[in-house]
C-alpha positions as CSV (number, residue, x, y, z in Angstrom):
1,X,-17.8,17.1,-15.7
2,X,-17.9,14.4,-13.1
3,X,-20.9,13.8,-11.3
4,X,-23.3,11.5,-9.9
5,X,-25.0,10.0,-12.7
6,X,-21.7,9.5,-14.2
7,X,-20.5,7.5,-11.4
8,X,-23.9,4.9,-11.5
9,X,-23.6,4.8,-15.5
10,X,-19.9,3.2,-14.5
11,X,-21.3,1.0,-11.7
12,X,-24.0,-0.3,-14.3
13,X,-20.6,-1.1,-17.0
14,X,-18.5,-2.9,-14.8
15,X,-21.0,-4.8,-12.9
16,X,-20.2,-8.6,-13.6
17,X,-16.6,-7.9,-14.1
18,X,-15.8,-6.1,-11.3
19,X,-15.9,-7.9,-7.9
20,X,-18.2,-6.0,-5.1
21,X,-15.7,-6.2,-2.6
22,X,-16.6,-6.8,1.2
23,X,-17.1,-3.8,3.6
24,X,-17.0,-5.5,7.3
25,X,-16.5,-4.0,10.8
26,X,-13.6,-4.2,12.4
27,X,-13.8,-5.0,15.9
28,X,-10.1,-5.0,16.9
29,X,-9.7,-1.6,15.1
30,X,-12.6,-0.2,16.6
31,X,-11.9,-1.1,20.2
32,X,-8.3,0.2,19.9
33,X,-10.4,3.8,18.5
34,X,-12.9,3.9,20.3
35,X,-14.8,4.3,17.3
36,X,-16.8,1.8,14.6
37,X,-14.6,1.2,12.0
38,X,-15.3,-0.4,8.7
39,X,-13.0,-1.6,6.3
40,X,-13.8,-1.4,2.5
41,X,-11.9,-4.8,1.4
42,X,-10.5,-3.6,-2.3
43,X,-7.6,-5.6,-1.8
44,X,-9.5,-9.0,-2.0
45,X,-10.6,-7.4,-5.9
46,X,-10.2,-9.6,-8.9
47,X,-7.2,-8.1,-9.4
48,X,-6.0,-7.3,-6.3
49,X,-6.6,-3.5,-6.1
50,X,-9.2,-0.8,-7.0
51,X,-7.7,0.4,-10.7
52,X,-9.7,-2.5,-12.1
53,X,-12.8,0.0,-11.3
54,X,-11.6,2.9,-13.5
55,X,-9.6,0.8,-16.3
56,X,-12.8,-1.3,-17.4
57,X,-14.9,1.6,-16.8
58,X,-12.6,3.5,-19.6
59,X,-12.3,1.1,-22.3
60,X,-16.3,0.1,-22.1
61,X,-16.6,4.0,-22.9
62,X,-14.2,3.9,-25.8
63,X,-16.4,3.6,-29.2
64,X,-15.7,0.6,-30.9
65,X,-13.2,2.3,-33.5
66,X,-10.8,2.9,-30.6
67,X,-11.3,-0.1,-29.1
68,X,-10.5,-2.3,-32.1
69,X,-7.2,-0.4,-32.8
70,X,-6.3,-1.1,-29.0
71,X,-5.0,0.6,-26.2
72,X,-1.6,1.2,-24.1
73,X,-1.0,2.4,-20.5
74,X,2.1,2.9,-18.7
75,X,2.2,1.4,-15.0
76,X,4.2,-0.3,-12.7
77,X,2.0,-2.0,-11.2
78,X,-2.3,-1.9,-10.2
79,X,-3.1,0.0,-13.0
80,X,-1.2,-2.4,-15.3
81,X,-3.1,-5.5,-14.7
82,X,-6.4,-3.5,-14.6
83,X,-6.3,-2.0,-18.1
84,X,-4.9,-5.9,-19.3
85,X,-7.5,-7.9,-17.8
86,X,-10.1,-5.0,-19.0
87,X,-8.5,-5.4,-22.7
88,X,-8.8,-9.4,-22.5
89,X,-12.7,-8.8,-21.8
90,X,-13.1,-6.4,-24.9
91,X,-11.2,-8.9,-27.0
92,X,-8.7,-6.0,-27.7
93,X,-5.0,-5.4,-27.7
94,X,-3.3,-3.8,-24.7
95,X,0.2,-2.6,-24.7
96,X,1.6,-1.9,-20.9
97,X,4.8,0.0,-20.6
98,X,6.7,-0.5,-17.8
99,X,9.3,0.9,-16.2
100,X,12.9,-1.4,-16.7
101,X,13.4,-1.9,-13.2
102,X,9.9,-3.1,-12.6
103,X,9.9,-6.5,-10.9
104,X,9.6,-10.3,-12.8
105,X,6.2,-11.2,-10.9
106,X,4.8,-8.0,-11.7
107,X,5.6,-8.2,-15.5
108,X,4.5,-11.8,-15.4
109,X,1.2,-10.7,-13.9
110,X,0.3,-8.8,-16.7
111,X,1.5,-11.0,-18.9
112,X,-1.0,-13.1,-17.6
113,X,-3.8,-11.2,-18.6
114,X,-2.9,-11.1,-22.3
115,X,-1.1,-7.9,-22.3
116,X,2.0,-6.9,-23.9
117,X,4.6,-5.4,-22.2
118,X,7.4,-3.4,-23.1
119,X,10.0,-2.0,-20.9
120,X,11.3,1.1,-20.7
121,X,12.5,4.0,-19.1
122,X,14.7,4.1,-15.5
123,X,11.1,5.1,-13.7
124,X,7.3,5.9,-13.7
125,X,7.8,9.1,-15.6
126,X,10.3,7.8,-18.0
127,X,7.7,4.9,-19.2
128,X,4.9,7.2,-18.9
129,X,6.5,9.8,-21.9
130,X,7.2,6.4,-23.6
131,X,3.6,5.1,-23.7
132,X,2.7,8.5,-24.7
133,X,4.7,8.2,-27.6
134,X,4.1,5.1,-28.6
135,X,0.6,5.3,-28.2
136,X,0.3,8.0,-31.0
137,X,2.6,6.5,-33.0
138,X,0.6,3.2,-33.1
139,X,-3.0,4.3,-32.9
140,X,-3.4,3.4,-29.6
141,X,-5.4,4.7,-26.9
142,X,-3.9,6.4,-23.7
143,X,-5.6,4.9,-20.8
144,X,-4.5,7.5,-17.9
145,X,-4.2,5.8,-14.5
146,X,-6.1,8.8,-12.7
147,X,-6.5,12.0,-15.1
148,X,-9.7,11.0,-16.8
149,X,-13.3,11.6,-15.7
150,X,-14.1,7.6,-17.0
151,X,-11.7,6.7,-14.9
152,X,-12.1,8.5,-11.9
153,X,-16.2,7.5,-12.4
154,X,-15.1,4.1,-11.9
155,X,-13.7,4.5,-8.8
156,X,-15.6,6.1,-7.6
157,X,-18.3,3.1,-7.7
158,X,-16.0,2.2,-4.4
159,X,-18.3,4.5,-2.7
160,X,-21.5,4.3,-4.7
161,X,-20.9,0.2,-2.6
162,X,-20.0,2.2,0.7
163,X,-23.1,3.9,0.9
164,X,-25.2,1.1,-0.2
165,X,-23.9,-1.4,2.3
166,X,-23.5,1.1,5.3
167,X,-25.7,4.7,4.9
168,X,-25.0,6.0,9.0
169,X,-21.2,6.6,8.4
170,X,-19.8,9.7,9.3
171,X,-16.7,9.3,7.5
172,X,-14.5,7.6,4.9
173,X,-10.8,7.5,4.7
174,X,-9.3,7.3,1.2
175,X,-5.6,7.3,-0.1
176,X,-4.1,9.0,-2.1
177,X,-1.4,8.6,-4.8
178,X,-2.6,10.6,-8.3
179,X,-6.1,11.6,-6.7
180,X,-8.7,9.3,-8.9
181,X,-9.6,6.9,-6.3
182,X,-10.9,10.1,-3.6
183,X,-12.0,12.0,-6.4
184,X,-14.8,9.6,-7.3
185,X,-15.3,8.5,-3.6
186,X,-15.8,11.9,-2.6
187,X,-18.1,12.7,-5.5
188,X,-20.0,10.2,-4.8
189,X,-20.0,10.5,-1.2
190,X,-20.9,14.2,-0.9
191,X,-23.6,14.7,-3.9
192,X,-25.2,11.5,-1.7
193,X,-25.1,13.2,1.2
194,X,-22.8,16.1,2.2
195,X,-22.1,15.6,5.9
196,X,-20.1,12.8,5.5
197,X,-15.9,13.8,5.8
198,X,-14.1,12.7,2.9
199,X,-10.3,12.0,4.3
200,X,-7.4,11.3,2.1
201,X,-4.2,9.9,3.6
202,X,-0.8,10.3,1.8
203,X,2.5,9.1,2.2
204,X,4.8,11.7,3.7
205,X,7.6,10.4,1.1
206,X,5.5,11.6,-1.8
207,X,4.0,14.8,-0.8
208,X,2.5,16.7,-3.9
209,X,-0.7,16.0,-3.5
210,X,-1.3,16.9,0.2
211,X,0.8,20.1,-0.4
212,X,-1.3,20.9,-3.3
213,X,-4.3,20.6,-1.6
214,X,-2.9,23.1,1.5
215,X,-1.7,25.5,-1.1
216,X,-4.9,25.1,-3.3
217,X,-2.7,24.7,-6.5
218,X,-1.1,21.9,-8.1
219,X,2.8,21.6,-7.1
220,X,4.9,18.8,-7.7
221,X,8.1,16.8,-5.7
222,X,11.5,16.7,-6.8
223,X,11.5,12.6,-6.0
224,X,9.6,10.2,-3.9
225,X,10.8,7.9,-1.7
226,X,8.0,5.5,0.0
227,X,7.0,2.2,0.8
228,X,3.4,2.7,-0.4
229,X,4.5,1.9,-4.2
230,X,1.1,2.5,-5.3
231,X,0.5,6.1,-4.1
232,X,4.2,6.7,-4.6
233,X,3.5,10.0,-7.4
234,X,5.6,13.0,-7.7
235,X,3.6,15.1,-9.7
236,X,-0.3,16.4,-9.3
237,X,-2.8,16.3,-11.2
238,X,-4.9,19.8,-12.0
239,X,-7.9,17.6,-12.7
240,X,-8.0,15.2,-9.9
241,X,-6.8,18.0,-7.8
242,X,-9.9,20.3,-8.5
243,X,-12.0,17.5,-7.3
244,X,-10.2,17.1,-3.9
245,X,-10.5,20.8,-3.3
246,X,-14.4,20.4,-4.0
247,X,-15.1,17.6,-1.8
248,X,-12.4,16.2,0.5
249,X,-12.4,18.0,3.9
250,X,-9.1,17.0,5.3
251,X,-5.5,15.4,3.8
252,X,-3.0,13.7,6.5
253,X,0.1,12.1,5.8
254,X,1.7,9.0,7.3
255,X,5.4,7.8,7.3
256,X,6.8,4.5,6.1
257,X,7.5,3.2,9.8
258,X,3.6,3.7,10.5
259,X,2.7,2.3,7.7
260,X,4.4,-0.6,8.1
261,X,2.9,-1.0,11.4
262,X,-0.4,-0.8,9.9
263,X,0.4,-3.6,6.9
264,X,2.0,-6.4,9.8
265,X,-1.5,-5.1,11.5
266,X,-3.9,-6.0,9.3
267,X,-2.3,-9.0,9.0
268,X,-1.8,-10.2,12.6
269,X,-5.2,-8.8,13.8
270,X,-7.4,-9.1,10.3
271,X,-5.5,-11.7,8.7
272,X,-5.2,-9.6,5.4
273,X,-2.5,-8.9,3.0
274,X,-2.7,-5.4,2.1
275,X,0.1,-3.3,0.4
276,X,1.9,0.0,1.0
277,X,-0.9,2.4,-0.2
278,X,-3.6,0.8,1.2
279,X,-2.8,0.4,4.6
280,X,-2.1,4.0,5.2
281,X,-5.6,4.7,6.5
282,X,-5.1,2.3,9.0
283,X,-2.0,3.5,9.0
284,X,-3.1,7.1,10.0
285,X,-6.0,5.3,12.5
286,X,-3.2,3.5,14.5
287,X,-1.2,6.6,15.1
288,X,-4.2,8.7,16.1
289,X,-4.2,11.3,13.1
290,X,-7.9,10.4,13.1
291,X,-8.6,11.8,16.4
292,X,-11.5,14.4,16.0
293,X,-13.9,11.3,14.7
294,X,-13.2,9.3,18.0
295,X,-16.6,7.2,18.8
296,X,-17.4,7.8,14.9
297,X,-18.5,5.7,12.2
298,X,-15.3,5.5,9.8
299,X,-14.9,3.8,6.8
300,X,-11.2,3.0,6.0
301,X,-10.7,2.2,2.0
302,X,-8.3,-0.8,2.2
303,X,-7.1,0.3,-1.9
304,X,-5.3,-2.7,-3.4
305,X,-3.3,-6.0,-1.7
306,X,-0.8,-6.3,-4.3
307,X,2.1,-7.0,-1.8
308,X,5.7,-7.2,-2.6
309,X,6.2,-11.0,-1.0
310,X,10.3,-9.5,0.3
311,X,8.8,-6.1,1.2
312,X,6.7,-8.4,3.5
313,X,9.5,-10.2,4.7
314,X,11.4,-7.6,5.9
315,X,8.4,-5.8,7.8
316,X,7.3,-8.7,9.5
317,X,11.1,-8.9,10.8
318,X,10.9,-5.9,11.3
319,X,8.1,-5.9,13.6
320,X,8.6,-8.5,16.0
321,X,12.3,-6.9,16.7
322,X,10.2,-4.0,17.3
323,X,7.4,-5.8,19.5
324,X,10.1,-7.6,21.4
325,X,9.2,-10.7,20.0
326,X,12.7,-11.4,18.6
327,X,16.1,-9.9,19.9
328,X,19.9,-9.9,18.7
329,X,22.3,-9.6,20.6
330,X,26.5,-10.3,19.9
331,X,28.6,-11.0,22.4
332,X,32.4,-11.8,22.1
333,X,33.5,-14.7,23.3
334,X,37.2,-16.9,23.5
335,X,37.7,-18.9,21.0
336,X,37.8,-22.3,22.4
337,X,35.9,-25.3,23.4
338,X,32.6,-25.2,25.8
339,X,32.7,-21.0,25.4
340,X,29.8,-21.2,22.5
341,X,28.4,-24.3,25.0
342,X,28.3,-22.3,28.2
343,X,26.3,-18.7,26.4
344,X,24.0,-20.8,24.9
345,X,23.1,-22.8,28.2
346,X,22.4,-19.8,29.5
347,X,19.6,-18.8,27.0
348,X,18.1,-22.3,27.2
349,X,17.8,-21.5,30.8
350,X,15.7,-18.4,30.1
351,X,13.8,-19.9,27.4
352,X,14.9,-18.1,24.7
353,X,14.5,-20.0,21.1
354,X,17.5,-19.6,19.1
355,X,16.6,-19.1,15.6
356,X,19.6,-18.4,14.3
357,X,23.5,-17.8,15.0
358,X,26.3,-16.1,13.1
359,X,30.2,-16.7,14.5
360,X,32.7,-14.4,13.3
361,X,36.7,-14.9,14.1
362,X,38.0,-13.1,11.2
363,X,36.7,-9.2,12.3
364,X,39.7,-6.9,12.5
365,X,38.2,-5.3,15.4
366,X,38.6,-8.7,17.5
367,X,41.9,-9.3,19.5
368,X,43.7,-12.7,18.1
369,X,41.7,-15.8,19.8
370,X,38.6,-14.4,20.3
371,X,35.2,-14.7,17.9
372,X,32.0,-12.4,17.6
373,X,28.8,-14.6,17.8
374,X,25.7,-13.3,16.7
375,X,22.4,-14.4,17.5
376,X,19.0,-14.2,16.6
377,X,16.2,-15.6,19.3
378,X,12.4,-15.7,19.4
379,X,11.5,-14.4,23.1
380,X,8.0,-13.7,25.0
381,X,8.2,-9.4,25.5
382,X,9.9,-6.6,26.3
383,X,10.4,-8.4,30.0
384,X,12.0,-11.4,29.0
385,X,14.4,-9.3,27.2
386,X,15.3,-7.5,30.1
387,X,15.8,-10.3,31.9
388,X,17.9,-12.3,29.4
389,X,19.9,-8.7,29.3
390,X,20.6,-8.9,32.9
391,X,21.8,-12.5,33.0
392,X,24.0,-11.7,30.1
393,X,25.6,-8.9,32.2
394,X,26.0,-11.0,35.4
395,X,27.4,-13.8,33.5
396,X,30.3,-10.9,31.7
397,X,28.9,-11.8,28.5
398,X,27.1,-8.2,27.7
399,X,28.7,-4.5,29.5
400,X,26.3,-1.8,30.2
């Protein structure tokens, strides 16, 4: 059974390996709260995300039968490189299935670490029966990303480092994929002292676990659809679910718009890279799902920073459309010369910065001698696009 002591045994094994991340305040956050917020910097981890915690912590615990025959793990991604570089500490083998679809630079990342990798399966699930399999076959062990008490021990040494650095908190958010992570946090947490809320955050495109905890009984989804990769699980777990009815006090759920918000953020305001599933406290902070521990001392658990570089593209487009700091506009013009000359005189004029333009006279939708022009400008706000509108109109160029 999980408990206390457990959790400092693991703190004790992976000390020297394991990075103690920083937990700063965050004074942008906390103004835009009204609270003090805290963020628990797991992303800036050796490698990159929590799951290095829980991976080392199992293997150490293996006896040194199991680890010279080696171990296997099925992951797409944290987990992966955690039991890999864990393995290359030991000295020992490490087989990682993943799933066929799983990205180059991931597989390359765990190559990296000395691991082998093997791919199989269409998704998570597919590779996880795999490793099972080949695990048993081969002698291996099974390292389980969240459904093992060694595991979940070594996360939760995330907030054995909370409480050390900052005791007058009165609560911690946590996400949550397959549970381990705010099982050991809120073990930890609540045997250290019990007033302190424990609150896990899920993505609404992968709700088992939240569901599970309001029915208090482990259901799983049909599919998942999400952003947040990492806490992207369809099915619960019994074990880390028992813990989450014992100690968490509260589950919310964020969507992928918010929590892309909250990753183009934390990188505007904090200048961090943080991924998917660890963003969605923030995630749930920004879009006031937090709003009983207003003027509070929050903790927010910043999980892993392992961020898909054309994910990232795409949400920071994304956001400045959405903050008015880019605009498109197409407008149809006569195909001739000094047309294209004249529209884009008139956004020099306003001081809009083309970035980019698209012309088009081959649409079947345009009458014969005319051409679509697209075009992508950098403006300064939601006014200066209304103002560039208007001019468009005036001019004939844009109809209301």
């Amino acid at each position: 059974m999980l408990n206390l002591e457990k959790i400092y045994e693991a703190q004790k094994r992976i000390e020297g390996v394991v990075v103690e991340t920083p937990l700063a305040y965050a004074p942008y956050l906390s103004e835009l709260s009204q609270s003090n917020i805290y963020l628990k910097k797991e992303n800036l981890q050796v490698t990159g995300a929590f799951k290095i915690r829980g991976a080392y912590n199992k293997i150490a615990s293996l006896s040194h039968e199991q680890r010279t025959c080696g171990v296997v793990a099925a992951s797409a991604g944290n987990h992966a490189q955690g039991v890999a570089l864990s393995a290359s500490k030991f000295g020992i083998k490490a087989v990682i299935i993943m799933p066929e679809s799983t990205p180059l630079t991931k597989v390359n990342g765990v190559k990296h670490f000395g691991a082998e990798v093997i791919l199989a399966g269409s998704n998570y699930d597919e590779a996880y029966a795999y490793a099972l399999k080949y695990g048993e076959q081969n002698k291996l062990t099974f390292i389980h990303p969240f459904e093992d008490e060694e595991v979940i021990a070594g996360q939760g040494t995330v907030g054995l480092e909370i409480l050390q650095k900052c005791e007058n908190i009165d609560a911690v958010v946590v996400p949550i994929g397959g549970g381990g992570l705010i099982a050991g946090i809120a073990t930890a947490m609540k045997e250290k002292n019990p007033h302190i809320d424990v609150i896990g955050v899920s993505a609404s495109g992968a709700p088992a676990f939240k569901e599970s905890f309001e029915l208090k009984k482990a259901v799983d989804s049909t599919s998942v659809r999400t952003i947040a990769d990492g806490i992207a699980v369809r099915d619960t777990s019994e074990v880390t679910l028992s813990y989450a009815l014992k100690n968490v006090d509260k589950i919310v759920s964020v969507d992928d718009e918010e929590i892309a918000s909250a990753i183009l953020y934390l990188l505007e305001k904090q200048k961090l890279v943080v991924e998917g599933a660890g963003a969605v406290g923030v995630a749930a902070l920004l879009h006031k799902k937090l709003e009983e521990y207003k003027g509070k001392n929050i903790v927010l658990v910043l999980s892993g920073g392992n961020m898909d570089v054309t994910l990232l593209s795409v949400i920071i487009e994304k956001g400045l459309l959405k903050s008015h700091r880019k605009m498109k506009v197409t407008v149809t013009l006569v195909d001739k010369p000094g047309s294209l000359m004249r529209f884009t005189e008139i956004l020099q004029e306003l001081n809009a910065n083309i970035v980019h333009i698209a012309y088009d006279r081959t649409s079947v939708s345009l009458d014969y001698g005319d051409a679509n022009v697209t075009v992508h400008m950098e403006t300064k706000g939601e006014e200066h696009q209304r103002e560039i509108h208007e001019m468009l109109k005036k001019e004939g160029y844009l109809r209301d």
